[in-house]
Structures are given as C-alpha cells and as structure tokens.
N, C-alpha and C positions, 0 to 999 in steps of 0.2 A: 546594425541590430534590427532584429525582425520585431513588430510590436504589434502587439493585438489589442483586443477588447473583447477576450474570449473568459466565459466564467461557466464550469461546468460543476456539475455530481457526479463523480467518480463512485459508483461501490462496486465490491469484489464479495466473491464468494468462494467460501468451502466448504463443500457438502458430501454426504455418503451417501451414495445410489447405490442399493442391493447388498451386492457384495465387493464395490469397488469404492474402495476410499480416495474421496477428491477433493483438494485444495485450492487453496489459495496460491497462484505464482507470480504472476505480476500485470496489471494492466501498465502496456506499454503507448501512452498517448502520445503521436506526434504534437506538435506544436500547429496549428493553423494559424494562418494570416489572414484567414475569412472574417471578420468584426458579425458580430451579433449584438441586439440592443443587450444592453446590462442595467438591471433593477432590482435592486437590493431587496432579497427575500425576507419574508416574514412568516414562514411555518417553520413547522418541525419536520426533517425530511423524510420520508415516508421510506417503512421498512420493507424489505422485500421480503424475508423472513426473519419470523417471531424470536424471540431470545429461546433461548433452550432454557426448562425450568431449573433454579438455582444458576442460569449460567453466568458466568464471569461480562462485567458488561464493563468499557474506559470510553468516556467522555472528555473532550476537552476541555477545560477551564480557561471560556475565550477570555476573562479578566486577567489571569496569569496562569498563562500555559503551562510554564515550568515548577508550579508550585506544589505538583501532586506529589514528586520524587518519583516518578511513574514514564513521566512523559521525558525524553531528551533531547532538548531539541538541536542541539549539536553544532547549532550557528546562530548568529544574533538574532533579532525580530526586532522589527520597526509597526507600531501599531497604527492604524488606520483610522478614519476620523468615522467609521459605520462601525468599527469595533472588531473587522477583520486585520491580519496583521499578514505582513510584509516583509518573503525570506529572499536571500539568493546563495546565498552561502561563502560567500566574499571573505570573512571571518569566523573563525571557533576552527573544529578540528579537522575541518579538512576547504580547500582551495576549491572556488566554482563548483560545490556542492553541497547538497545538502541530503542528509540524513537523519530524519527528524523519527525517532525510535521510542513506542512503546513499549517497555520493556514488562518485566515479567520479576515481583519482587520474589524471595523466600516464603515460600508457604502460598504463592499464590497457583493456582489453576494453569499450565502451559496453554498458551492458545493452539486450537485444532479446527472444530468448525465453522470455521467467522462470519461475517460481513464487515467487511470495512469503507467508512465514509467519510465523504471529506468533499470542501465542494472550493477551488481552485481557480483563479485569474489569471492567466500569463501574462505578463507586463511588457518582459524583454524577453529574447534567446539569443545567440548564435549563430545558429543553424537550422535550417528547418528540420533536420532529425534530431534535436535537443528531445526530452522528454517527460514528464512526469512519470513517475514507475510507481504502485503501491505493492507491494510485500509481503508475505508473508512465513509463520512455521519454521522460522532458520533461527542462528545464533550469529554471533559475528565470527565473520569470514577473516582467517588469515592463515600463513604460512604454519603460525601454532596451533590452530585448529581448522585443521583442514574439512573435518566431517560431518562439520555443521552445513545444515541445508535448509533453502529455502523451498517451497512446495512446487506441485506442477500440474493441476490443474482450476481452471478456474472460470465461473459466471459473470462476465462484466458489463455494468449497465452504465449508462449515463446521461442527465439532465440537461440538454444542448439549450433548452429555454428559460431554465432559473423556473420554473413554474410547479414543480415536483410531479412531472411525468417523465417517469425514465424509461428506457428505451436497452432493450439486453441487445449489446452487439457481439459479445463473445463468450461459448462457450467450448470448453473443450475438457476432455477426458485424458487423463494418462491411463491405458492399460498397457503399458510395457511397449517394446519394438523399438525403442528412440532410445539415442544416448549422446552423451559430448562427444564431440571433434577432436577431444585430444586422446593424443596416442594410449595404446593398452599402459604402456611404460609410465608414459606421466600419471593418468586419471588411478594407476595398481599400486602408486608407490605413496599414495597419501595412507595406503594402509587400512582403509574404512573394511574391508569385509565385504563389498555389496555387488552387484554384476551393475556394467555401466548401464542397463536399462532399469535398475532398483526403483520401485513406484514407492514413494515415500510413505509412511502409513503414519507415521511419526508425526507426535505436539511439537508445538517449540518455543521457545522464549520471547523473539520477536518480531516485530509488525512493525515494517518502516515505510516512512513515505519519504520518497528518493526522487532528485531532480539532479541534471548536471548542467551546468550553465546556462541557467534560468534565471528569471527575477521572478519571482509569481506571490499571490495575495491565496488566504488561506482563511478557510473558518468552518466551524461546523464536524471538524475531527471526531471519529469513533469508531471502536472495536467491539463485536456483539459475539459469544457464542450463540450460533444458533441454532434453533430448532426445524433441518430440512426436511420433513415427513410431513409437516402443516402443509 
C-alpha cells in the first residue's frame, strides 16, 4: 500500500465564456507519495467565484453528512478526532469505491454553473494511478440510461499548502473536434440523438466525488452555482 501525508483543496469549475458553454468534468488527481507538513485548517475556504444571485448553494453538514437527504454518501464513514471523517469504500454499494453524490431533490435547481469544493487526505491507495475524480452535470450512468452525461470542460485549482492559496492547474475548453474511442456502432446504438463530438450545454442532477481504491479523510464538501462574469 502506497501511503501519504498529503491533504489538498480540490475546486472545479463551470463556467460560460461568450458564447461557449463550459463545465465541470472531472479533476483527475493522481495519488502522490511526496508527504507535505499537515495542519489542520482553520478558515473558510476561499471562493474563486461569487454565487450567482438566487443561486442554488450545498454545504456539507461535517456533524452528519448524511442527514440533509441531499448528500449520499454511498459507503460508511468513520469520523476523525478534528471532525474530518474517513471513506474508502470497502462497504455500501459498491466494492473499493466510493461514490459520495449530491443529488438534486424535486423542485430543486439542476446544477450547471458550479464550483465544487472539498479538501482531501490520501491515507492508503493501491497504485499510483488510484485517483480522486470530482464530477459533475451527469445522472447515473447505466445500461438503462445510457444518455446521461457528465460534463467536459473544466477550471481546476488546488491548495497544495492547507493555507488557502490555491493555485489553477487546469483549464480547458470543449468547442467540439474530440469524441469516444468507441466504435460508431456502440457509441449510435444507445440511441441519445447527439454527433459523438456533442458539447454538452445541458444541467444535471448530479455532483459526485469518486475515488477507486483509496482510503482517504474528507471535510469541507460544497457545491455553489456560480456567478462567472465577476
């Protein structure tokens, strides 16, 4: 088992430049073996952009996560003696994974514009290509709903010092020209309607933070619409 002493601010972003609508897709963080000190923060983490006025905002409830009916967190938690809590995904619904989902009640707002935050410990992994992934704009993915999607493009910053200066390491644009690897045949026969280069313009339901064979500590979870023209 690879083990760190790594504790980041992960946020994501989805925003609309001009006349090109861009999302959220995933920040895909390797796992590091590099230790950096770790010192349990004490602010609020600092936004990159404003809430959009009226806009839909989800916070975590680090006392009980799961008690909004909002949050799912889809595998146990083990809580920590700082008040951060402790996933891997060992148990609930799915095997060495975890899929911890804000979801999107009746009557509420689809998420479109976000920032998403969340600030992360790797404990254990696997492999050094293990990952944490954050999400977003999609429904859940299966063979009976094939034409739910998640987004594809996106602003990713992150806090390498626990000190709330974050750092944009990726940014990128979907304007068309790219598509899946699978054949016309597979990607034509789920039936969606869409050309395999389709730039999503579309809300969606939900916002997941995904790990696969991870152990990792978690705190400070949130979802913002927001306001990118500030």
């Amino acid at each position: 088992m690879t083990k760190t002493n790594l504790r980041i601010l992960i946020v994501l972003l989805g925003i609309t430049i001009s006349t090109i609508s861009i999302f959220v897709y995933y920040y895909y963080f390797l796992v590091s073996s590099t230790p950096i000190s770790l010192v349990v923060h004490n602010f609020q983490p600092k936004e990159i952009y404003p809430t959009s006025k009226g806009g839909r905002e989800w916070f975590i409830n680090i006392k009980d996560p799961a008690r909004d009916g909002i949050f799912d967190l889809g595998s146990s938690i083990t809580k920590n003696s700082d008040d951060s809590w402790e996933i891997e995904g060992k148990t609930g619904k799915y095997e060495d994974q975890v899929r911890m989902n804000v979801n999107t009640l009746k009557g509420q707002k689809k998420w479109k514009n976000m920032e998403i935050t969340a600030y992360a410990k790797v404990i254990s992994s696997s492999s050094p290509k293990d990952a944490l992934t954050w999400y977003a704009r999609g429904g859940k993915h299966s063979d009976t709903v094939p034409c739910n999607n998640t987004a594809v493009k996106m602003e990713s910053y992150f806090d390498d010092g626990n000190n709330n200066k974050w750092k944009k390491v990726t940014e990128l644009i979907d304007d068309g020209g790219w598509y899946a690897r699978s054949s016309d045949k597979e990607f034509y026969s789920a039936g969606c309607g869409r050309p395999k280069d389709y730039i999503i313009t579309n809300s969606g339901p939900i916002v997941t933070f995904r790990s696969d064979n991870v152990k990792w500590d978690f705190t400070d979870l949130s979802v913002r619409e927001i306001d990118s023209s500030s």
